[in-house]
C-alpha positions as a printed NumPy array, in Angstrom:
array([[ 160.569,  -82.744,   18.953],
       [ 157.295,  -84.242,   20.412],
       [ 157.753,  -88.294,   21.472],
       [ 155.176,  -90.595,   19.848],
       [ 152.999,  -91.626,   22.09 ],
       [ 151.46 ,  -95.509,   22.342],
       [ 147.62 ,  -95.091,   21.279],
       [ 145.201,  -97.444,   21.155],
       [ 142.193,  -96.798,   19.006],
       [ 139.003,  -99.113,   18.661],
       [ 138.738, -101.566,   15.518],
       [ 138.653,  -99.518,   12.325],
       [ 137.856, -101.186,    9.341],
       [ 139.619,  -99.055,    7.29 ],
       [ 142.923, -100.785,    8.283],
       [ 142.182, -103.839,    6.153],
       [ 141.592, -101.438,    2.965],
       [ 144.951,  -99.586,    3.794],
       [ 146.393, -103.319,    3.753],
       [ 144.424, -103.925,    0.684],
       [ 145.933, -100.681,   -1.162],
       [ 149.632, -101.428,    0.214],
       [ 149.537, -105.212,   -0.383],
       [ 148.534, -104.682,   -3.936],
       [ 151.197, -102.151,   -4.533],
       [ 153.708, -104.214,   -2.594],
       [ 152.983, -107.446,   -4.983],
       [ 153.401, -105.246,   -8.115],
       [ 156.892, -103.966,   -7.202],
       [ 157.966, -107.674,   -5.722],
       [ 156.495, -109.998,   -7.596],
       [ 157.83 , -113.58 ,   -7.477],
       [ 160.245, -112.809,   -5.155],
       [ 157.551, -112.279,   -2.246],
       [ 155.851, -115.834,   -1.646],
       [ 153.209, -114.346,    0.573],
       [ 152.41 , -111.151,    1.734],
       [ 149.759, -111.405,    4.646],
       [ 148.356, -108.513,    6.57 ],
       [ 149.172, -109.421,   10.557],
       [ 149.232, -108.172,   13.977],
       [ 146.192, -106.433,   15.707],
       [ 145.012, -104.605,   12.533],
       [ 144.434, -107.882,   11.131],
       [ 142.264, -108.804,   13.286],
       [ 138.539, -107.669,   12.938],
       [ 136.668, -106.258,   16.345],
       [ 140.42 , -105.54 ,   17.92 ],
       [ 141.4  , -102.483,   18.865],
       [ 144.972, -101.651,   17.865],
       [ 148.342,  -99.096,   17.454],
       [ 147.071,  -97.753,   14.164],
       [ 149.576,  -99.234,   12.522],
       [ 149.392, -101.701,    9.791],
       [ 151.563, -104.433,    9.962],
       [ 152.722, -106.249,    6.751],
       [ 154.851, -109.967,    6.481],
       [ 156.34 , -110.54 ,    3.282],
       [ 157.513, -113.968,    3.234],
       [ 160.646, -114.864,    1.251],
       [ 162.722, -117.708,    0.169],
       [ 165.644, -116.704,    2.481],
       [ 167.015, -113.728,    3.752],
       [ 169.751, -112.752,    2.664],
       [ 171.309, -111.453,    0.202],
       [ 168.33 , -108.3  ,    0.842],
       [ 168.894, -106.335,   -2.743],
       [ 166.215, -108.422,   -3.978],
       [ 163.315, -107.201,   -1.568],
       [ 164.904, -103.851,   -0.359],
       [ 165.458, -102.463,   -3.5  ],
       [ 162.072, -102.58 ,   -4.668],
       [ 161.032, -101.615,   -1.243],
       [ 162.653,  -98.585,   -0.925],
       [ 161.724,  -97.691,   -4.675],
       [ 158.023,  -97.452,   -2.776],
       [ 159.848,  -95.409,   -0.447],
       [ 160.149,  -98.   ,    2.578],
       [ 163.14 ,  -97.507,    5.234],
       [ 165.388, -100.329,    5.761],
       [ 166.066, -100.934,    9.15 ],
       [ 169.264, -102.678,    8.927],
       [ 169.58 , -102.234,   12.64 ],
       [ 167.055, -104.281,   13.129],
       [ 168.427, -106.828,   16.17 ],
       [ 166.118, -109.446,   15.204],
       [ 167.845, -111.718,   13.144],
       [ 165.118, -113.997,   11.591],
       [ 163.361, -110.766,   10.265],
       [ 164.448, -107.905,    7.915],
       [ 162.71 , -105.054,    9.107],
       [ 161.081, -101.728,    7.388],
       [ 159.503,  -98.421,    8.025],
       [ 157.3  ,  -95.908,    6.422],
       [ 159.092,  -92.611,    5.662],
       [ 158.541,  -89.428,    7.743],
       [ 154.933,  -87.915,    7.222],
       [ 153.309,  -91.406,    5.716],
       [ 151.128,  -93.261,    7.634],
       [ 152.527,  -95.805,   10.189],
       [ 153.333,  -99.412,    8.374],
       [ 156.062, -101.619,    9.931],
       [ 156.897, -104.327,    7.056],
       [ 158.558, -107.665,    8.569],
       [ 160.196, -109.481,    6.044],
       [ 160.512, -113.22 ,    6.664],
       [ 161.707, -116.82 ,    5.545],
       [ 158.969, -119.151,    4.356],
       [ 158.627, -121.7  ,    6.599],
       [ 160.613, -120.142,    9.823],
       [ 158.505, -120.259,   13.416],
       [ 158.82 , -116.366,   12.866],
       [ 157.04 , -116.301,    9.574],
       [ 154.184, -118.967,   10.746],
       [ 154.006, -117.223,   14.349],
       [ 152.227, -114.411,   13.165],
       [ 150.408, -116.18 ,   11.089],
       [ 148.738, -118.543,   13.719],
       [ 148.24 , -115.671,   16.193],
       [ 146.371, -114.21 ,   14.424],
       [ 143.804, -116.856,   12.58 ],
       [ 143.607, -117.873,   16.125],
       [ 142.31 , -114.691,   17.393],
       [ 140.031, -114.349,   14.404],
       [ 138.421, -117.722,   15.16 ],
       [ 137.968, -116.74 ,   19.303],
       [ 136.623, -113.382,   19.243],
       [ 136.339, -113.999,   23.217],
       [ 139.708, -113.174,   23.281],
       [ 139.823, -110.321,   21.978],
       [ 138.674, -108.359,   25.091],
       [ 140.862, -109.505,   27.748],
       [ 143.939, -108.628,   24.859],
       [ 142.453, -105.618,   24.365],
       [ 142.696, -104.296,   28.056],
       [ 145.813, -105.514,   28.635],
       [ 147.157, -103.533,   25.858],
       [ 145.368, -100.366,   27.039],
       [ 146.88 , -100.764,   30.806],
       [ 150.15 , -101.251,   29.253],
       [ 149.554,  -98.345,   26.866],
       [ 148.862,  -96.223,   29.629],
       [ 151.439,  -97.812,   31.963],
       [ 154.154,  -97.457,   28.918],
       [ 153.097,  -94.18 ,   26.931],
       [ 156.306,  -93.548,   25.27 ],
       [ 158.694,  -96.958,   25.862],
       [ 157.455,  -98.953,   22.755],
       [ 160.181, -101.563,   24.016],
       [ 158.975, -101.858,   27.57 ],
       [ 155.341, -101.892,   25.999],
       [ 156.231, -104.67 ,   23.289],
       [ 158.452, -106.751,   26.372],
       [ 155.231, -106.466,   28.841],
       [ 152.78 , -108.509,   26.559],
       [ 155.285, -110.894,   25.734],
       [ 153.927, -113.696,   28.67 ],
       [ 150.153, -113.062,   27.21 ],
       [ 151.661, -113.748,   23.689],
       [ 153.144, -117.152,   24.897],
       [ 150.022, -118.287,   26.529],
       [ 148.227, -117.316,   23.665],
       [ 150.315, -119.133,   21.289],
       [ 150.036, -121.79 ,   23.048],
       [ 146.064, -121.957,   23.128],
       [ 146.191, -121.17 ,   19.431],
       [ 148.67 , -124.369,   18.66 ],
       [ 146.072, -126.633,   20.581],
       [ 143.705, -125.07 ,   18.331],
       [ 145.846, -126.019,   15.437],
       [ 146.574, -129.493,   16.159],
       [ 142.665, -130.519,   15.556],
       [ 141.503, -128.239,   13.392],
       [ 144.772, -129.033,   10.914],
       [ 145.606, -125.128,   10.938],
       [ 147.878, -124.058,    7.813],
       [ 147.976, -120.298,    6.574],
       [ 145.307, -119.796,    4.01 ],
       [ 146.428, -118.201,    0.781],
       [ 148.339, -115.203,    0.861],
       [ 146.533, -111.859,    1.175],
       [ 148.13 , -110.021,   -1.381]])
């Protein structure tokens, strides 16, 4: 069995219409019961370069009990990750052979819903940051090419600066997620 390796490919626009496509099928099959469902992370972002992997938040009124998101996602043919250790987040997969989509399924309202969020109108309002990002996650691509944890763990202190840049941002500007993308 080959290891995945960490790749990071230049901006492809196609990402948003692979959003577009899942978010539309993801809103048929959930309905009311997802309040948002917003296309995050680095494929979000136009002009980054990115894990071609599409990221997906589905934002619900609470978490638990799950049967009423992970039933219809697994009718798509999602994998619940119920091993998930992140506790404000109920986690997904794409099944073996489909092309790589991590869905994060949040509570309206949490920091971990509106994190994302932020981070990522932020970097689509300073597209001068999306450079220095951009090598850092390359470096740590290279310096990490199979250890998706160590990978994830050694952005973590550019993540907090940025968040914090992107709340002082917020404060003037009056920053609240736009409507939901799907």
């Amino acid at each position: 069995m080959s290891r995945r390796v960490i790749r990071i490919e230049a901006y492809d626009a196609t990402w948003a219409d692979r959003f577009a496509e899942l978010g539309g099928r993801l809103r048929a099959a959930l309905g009311s019961v997802a309040l948002r469902i917003d296309h995050i992370g680095s494929t979000a972002v136009p002009g980054l370069a990115a894990k071609p992997v599409v990221d997906i938040q589905i934002s619900v009124a609470a978490l638990d009990p799950v049967d009423p998101f992970r039933v219809p996602l697994e009718g798509l043919g999602y994998v619940y990750r119920a091993d998930n250790p992140e506790r404000t987040k109920r986690y997904f997969r794409e099944r073996p052979g489909d092309p790589r989509t991590h869905i994060h399924v949040r509570k309206l309202g949490s920091f971990s819903q509106q994190f994302p969020l932020l981070l990522r109108d932020y970097l689509r309002a300073h597209p001068a940051e999306l450079a220095p990002y951009e090598h850092l996650k390359r470096q740590l691509a290279a310096q990490h090419p199979h250890d998706g944890a160590a990978y994830t763990e050694a952005k973590l202190p550019w993540f907090w600066q940025t968040i914090r840049r992107a709340d002082t941002w917020s404060q003037p500007t009056a920053w609240e997620p736009g409507p939901s993308d799907a």
